[in-house]
N, C-alpha and C positions, 0 to 999 in steps of 0.2 A: 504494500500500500504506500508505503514513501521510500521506494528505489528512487536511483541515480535518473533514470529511466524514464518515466512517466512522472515521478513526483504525488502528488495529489488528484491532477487532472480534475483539480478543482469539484464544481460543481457536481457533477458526475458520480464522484466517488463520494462524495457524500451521500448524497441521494440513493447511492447503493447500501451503503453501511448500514442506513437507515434502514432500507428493505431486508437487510441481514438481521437487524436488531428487531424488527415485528416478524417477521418470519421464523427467528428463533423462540421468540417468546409462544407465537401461535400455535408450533408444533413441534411435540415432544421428541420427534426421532428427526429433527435438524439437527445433524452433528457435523457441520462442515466446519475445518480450515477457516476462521475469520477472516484472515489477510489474504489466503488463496483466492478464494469464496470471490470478496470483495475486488480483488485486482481481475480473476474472470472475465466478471460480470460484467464491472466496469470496459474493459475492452469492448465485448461484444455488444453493450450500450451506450457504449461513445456517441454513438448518434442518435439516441432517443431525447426525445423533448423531457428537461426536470421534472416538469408538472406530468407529463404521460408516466413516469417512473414512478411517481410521487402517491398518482392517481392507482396505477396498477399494482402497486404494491398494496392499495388497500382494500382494491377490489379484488386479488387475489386473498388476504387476509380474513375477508370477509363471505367469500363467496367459495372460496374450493376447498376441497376435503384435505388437498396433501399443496405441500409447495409444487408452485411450477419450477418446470424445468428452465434453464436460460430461456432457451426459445420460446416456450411456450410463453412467456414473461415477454418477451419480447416482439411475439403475435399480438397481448393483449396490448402493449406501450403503440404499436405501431396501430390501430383498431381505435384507439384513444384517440391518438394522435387524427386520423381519418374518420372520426365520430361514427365509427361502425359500431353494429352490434357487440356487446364486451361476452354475455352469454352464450353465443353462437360456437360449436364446439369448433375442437382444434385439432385436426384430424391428419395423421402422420400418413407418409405412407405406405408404410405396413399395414398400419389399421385398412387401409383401403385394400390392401391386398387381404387380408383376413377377412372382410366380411364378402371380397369377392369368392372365396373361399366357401365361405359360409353360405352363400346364395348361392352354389354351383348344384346343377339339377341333381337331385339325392340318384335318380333313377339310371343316370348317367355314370355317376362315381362308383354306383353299383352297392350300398351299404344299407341295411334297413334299419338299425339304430344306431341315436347317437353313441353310444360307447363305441362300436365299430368305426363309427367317422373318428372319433375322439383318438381312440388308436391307432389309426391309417396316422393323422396327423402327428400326432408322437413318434410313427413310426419314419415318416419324411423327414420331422425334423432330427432323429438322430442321424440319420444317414447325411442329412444337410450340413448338421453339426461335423459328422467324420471327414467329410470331405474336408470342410473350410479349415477344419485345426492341422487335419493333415499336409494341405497345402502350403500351411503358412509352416509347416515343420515342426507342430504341435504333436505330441504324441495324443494317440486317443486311445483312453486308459479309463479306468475307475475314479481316478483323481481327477480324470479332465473333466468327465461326463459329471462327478460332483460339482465343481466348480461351475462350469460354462453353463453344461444343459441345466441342470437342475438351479442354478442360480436365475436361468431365465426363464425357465417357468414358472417359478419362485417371484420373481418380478413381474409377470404380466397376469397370475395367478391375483398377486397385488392388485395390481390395476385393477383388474374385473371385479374387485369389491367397490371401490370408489364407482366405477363404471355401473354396476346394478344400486349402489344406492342412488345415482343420480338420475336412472332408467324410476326409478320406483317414484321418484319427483317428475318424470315426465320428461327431462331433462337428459341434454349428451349424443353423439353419436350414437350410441348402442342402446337407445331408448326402446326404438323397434324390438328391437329381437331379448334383451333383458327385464323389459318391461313385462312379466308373464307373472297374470290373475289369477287367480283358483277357481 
């Protein structure tokens, strides 16, 4: 935060610290690097407006279940900034690939329950997983598959809680399909 370097970058990095200090307080599993954190963030917001920072920090405080990510934080600053909608979801590309996924004809992929898709999917993604660890010269082991795979279903496993509670308000990309009544 005060390298040779950048300095303070003034304005900015304040405005950031701030967003570190109610994001800290708002949720219990923020465990980041303060100075890392903040020097990040700052970079990748160098060019958002203080008041869009200032504003998204509270609208994220006040409206999402888990902190955002950089970007995500930096969809709503720029959304602020261009008085768009701040609730309208924020949708990666993977996600778009997974629910493409998710809509593909059941009768085509050939499976008649979900536990069968559920496991075809698991079973793609380990093979997806071997290749990509393989390639980069990863061994693929019992340690990797703990780490890698299990760490990322473990996180998006994550997600799809925040993700159905916001389905269950009506709310989110995955409203449709996690939004499910008795």
């Amino acid at each position: 935060m005060f390298d040779n370097k950048t300095g303070l970058n003034t304005e900015v990095k304040f405005a950031v610290a701030a967003v570190y200090e109610s994001f800290n307080k708002k949720w219990e599993d923020f465990y980041y690097d303060k100075l890392s954190w903040i020097d990040t963030w700052s970079e990748i917001l160098s060019d958002c407006n203080i008041d869009a920072i200032r504003a998204a920090s509270e609208y994220s405080a006040n409206n999402l279940q888990r902190s955002p990510t950089v970007f995500e934080f930096r969809t709503i600053c720029q959304r602020i900034e261009n008085k768009e909608r701040l609730d309208a979801p924020i949708v990666s590309k993977v996600e778009r690939i997974a629910r493409n996924i998710l809509e593909a004809d059941q009768e085509i992929l050939g499976y008649e329950t979900l536990t069968e898709f559920m496991d075809a999917c698991l079973i793609a993604a380990s093979i997806a997983s071997s290749i990509t660890n393989r390639k980069a010269g990863i061994e693929w082991d019992k340690n990797t598959i703990d780490v890698e795979l299990l760490g990322r279903a473990r996180m998006f496993g994550y997600e799809c809680i925040y993700w159905t509670n916001d389905a269950e308000k009506e709310k989110g990309y995955w409203a449709d399909l996690l939004n499910i009544t008795e």
